[in-house]
C-alpha positions in Angstrom: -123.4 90.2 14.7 -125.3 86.8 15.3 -123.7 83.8 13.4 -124.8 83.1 10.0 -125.6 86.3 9.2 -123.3 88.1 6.4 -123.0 91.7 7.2 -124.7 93.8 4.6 -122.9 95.9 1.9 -122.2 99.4 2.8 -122.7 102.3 0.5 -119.8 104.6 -0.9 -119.7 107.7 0.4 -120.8 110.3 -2.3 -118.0 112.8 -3.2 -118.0 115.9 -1.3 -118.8 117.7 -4.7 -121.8 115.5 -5.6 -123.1 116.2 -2.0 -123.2 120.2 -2.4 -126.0 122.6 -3.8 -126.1 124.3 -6.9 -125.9 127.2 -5.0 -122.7 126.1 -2.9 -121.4 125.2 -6.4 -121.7 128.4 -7.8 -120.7 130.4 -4.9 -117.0 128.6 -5.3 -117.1 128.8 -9.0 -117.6 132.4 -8.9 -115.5 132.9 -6.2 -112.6 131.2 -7.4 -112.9 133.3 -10.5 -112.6 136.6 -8.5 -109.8 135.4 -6.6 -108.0 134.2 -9.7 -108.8 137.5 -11.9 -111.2 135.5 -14.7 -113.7 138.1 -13.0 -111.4 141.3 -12.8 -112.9 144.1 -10.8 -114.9 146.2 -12.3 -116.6 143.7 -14.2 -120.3 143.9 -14.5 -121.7 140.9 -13.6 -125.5 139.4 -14.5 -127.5 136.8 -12.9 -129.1 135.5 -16.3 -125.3 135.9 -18.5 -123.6 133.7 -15.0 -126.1 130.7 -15.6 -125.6 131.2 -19.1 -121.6 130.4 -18.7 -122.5 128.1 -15.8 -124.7 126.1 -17.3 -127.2 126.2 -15.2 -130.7 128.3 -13.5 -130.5 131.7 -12.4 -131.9 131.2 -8.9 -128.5 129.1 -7.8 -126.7 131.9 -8.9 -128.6 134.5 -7.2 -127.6 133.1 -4.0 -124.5 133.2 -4.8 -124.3 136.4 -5.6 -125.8 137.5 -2.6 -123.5 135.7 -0.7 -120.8 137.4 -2.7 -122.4 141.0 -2.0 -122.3 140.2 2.1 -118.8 139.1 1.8 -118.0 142.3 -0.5 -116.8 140.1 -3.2 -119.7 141.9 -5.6 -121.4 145.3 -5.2 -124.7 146.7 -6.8 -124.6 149.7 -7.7 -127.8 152.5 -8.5 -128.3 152.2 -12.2 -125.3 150.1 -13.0 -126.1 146.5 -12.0 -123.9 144.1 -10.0 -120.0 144.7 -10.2 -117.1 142.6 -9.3 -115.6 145.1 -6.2 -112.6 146.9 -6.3 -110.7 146.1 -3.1 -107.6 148.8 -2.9 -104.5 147.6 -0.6 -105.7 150.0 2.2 -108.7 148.3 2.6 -107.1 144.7 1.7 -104.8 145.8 4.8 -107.5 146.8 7.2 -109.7 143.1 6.6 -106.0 141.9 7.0 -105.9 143.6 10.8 -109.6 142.3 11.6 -109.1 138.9 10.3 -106.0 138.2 12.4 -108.0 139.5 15.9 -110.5 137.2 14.8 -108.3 134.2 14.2 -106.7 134.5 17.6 -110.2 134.9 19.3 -110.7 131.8 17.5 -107.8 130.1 18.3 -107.9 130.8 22.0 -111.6 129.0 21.9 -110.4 126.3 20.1 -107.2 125.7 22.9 -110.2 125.4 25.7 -112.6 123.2 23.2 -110.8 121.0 21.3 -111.5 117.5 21.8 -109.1 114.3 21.2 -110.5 114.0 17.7 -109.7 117.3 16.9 -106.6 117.7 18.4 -105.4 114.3 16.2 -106.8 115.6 13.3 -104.6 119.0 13.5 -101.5 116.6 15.0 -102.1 115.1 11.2 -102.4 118.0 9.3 -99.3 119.1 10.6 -97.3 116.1 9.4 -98.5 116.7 5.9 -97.7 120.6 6.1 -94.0 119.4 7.3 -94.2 116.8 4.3 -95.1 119.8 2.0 -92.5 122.1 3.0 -90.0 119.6 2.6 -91.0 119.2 -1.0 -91.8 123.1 -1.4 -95.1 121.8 -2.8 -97.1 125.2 -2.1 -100.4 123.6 -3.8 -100.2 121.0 -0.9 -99.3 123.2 1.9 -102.2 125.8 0.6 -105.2 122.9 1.1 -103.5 121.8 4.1 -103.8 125.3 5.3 -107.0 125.7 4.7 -107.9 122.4 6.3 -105.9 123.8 9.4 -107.9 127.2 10.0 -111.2 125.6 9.0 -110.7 122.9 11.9 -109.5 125.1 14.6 -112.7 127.5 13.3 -115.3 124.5 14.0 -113.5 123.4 17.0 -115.2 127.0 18.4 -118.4 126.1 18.5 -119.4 129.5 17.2 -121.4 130.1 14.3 -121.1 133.9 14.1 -117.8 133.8 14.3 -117.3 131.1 11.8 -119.1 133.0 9.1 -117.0 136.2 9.8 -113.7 134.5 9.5 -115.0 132.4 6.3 -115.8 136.4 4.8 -112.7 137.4 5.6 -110.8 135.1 4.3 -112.0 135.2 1.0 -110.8 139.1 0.9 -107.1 137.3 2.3 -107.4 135.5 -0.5 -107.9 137.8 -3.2 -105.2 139.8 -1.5 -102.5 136.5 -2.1 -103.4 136.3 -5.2 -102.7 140.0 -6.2 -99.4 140.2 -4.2 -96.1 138.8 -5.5 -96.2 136.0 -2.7 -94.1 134.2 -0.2 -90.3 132.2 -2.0 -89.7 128.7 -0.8 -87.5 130.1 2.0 -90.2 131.6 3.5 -92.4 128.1 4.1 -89.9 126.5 7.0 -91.3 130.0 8.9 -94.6 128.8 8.4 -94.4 125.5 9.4 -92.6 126.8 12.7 -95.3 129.0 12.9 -98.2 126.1 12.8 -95.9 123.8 15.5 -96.0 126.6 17.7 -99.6 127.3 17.6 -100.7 123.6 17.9 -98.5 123.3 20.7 -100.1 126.1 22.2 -103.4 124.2 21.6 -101.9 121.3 23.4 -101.1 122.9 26.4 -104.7 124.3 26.8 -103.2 128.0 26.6 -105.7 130.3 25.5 -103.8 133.3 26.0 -100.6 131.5 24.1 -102.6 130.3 21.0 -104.4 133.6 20.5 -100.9 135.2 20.7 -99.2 132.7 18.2 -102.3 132.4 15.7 -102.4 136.5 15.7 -98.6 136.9 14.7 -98.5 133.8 12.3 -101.5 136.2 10.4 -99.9 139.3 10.6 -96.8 137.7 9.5 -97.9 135.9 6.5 -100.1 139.3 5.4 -96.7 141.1 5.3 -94.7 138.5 3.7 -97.4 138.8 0.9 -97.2 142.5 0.6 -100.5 143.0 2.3 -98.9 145.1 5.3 -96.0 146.8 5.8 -93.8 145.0 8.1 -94.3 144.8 11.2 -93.2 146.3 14.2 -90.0 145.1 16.5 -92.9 144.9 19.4 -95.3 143.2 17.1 -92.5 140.5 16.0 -92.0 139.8 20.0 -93.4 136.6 20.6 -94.0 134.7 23.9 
């Protein structure tokens, strides 16, 4: 900057909340509801009576309904309107199967495609999940989590598969939050899990990180009750 010139004041960043649509907003709300049982299944569900308790239009709403409906979150039914779904533990454990193929097709991308950026970024995440454990704070390790998947999923580059996992994921969820759960002495497992993964990332080892993401799903589905355990060949890792 030239001499004498005072450098101009830069804008705060808006919060990521006050940056999303009404529809985006809703989608979560409703979401978050179905995945925390103040929608139970079987519940039928009504564009005009959300906005009512949401406070806001219908058409918001609508889309996220129908964004609901592709991830099968909400079914509409002949005569009977839009229902909250019932997703049995068969079917819990079958999403359960596709989402961790998908992960470690994700993960093996990511290994080839992550920049510098990125790989920081996960290096950092990792420290906090380590932090987290330590302190067996599971509302901590849950966000970091989430940031964790959601990085290695852009660091693919592909849309499709993005979305599919992002579907899935929401089922995983509701499937957490219906089981009885992982105890405090399951978390160090995790976090060995995560180190091993990143470090497959690190070495550029497609084969290794889809391997390592794929168990460290499988895993964590049967530690929540989602599958029965798994198999001694299943548990082998490289």
């Amino acid at each position: 900057m030239p001499s004498g010139q005072t450098a101009r004041p830069r804008l705060l960043r808006l919060p990521e909340e006050d940056t999303l649509s009404l529809g985006e907003r809703a989608y979560r709300q409703l979401r978050s509801s179905i995945v925390q049982g103040l929608l139970p299944a079987g519940r039928k569900v009504s564009e005009r009576g959300l906005a009512t308790e949401l406070g806001i239009s219908a058409q918001p709403v609508r889309e996220a309904l129908r964004r609901l409906e592709r991830e099968g979150m909400v079914v509409t039914l002949p005569r009977s309107g839009t229902v909250v779904a019932e997703v049995g533990p068969g079917q819990l454990g079958e999403l359960g199967r596709i989402r961790a193929a998908l992960e470690g097709v994700a993960a093996a991308l990511a290994a080839e495609r992550l920049d510098d950026g990125a790989m920081a970024a996960l290096t950092a995440i990792l420290a906090r999940m380590k932090a987290g454990t330590a302190a067996a704070d599971t509302e901590a390790l849950a966000e970091a989590n989430e940031e964790f998947h959601a990085l290695i999923h852009r660091a693919t580059g592909n849309l499709f598969l993005t979305r599919s996992l992002s579907s899935l994921r929401a089922n995983d969820s509701l499937g957490r939050h219906r089981a009885v759960g992982s105890t405090p002495r399951d978390l160090p497992k995790a976090l060995a899990e995560h180190k091993g993964i990143v470090a497959a990332l690190k070495r550029r080892d497609p084969a290794l990180a889809e391997e390592r993401m794929r168990h460290h799903i499988l895993r964590s589905l049967v530690t929540n009750g989602v599958l029965p355990a798994l198999s001694r060949s299943s548990r082998r890792e490289r």
